[in-house]
C-alpha positions as CSV (number, residue, x, y, z in Angstrom):
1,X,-22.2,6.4,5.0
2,X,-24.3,4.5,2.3
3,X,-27.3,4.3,5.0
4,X,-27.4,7.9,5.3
5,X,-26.7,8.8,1.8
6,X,-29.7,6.4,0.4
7,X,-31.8,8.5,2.0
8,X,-34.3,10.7,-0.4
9,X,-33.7,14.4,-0.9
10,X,-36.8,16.6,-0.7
11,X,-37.5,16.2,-5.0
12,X,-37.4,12.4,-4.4
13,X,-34.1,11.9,-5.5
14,X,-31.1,9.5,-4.4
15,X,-28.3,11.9,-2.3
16,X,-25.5,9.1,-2.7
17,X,-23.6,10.5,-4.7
18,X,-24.1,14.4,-3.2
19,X,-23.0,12.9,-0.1
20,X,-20.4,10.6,-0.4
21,X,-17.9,13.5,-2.6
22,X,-18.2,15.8,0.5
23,X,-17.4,12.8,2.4
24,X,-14.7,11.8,0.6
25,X,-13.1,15.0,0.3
26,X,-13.0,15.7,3.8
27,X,-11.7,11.9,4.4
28,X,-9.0,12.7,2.5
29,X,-8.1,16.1,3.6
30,X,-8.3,14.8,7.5
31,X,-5.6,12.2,6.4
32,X,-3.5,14.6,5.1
33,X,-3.5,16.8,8.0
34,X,-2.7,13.2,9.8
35,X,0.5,12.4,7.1
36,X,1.7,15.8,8.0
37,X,1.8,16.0,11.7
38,X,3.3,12.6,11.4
39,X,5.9,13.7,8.9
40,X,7.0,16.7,11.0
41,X,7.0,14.5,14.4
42,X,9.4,12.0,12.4
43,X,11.5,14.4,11.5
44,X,12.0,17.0,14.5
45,X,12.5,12.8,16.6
46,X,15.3,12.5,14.0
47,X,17.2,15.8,14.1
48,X,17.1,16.1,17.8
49,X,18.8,12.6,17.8
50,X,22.7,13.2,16.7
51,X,23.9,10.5,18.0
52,X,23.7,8.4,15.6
53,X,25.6,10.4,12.7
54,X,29.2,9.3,14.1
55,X,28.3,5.1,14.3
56,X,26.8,5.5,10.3
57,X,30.2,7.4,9.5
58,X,32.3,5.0,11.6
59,X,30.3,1.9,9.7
60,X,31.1,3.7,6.2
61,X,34.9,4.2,6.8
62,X,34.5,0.6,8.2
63,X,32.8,-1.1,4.9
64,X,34.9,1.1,2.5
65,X,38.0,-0.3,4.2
66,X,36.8,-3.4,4.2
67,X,36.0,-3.3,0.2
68,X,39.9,-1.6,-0.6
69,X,41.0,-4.8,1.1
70,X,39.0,-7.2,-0.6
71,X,39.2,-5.9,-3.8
72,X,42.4,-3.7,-4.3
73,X,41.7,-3.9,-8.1
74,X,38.4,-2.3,-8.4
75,X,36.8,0.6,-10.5
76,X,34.2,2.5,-10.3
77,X,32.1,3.1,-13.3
78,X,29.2,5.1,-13.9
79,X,25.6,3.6,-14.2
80,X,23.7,5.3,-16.6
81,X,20.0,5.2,-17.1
């Protein structure tokens, strides 16, 4: 990238900084386009994938039992920020 853009423009002048904004801009939109396809891959993997949802409710119950027992005494009280 800096190779070609130290190249002269036909008034004599440095193109650096013409070409690298294009450059740039297009850099970043192709990874965007990238985030996004990987985003909606990630997501349609996770829906199609239910079986999971019953062993994270099982594990809830499971701790929340296990905290009742430990500490019968317990309250909850709000955090505020």
């Amino acid at each position: 990238m800096l190779v070609a853009g130290r190249r002269h423009g036909v008034r004599g002048q440095m193109r650096t900084k013409a070409f690298r904004l294009p450059f740039l801009v297009a850099y970043g939109a192709r990874i965007g386009e990238r985030l996004a396809a990987a985003s909606s891959s990630a997501t349609a993997e996770m829906q199609g994938d239910e079986r999971l949802l019953p062993v994270l409710a099982a594990r809830n119950r499971a701790a929340d039992e296990a905290f009742a027992r430990l500490f019968p005494t317990a309250v909850g009280t709000p955090l505020v920020a």
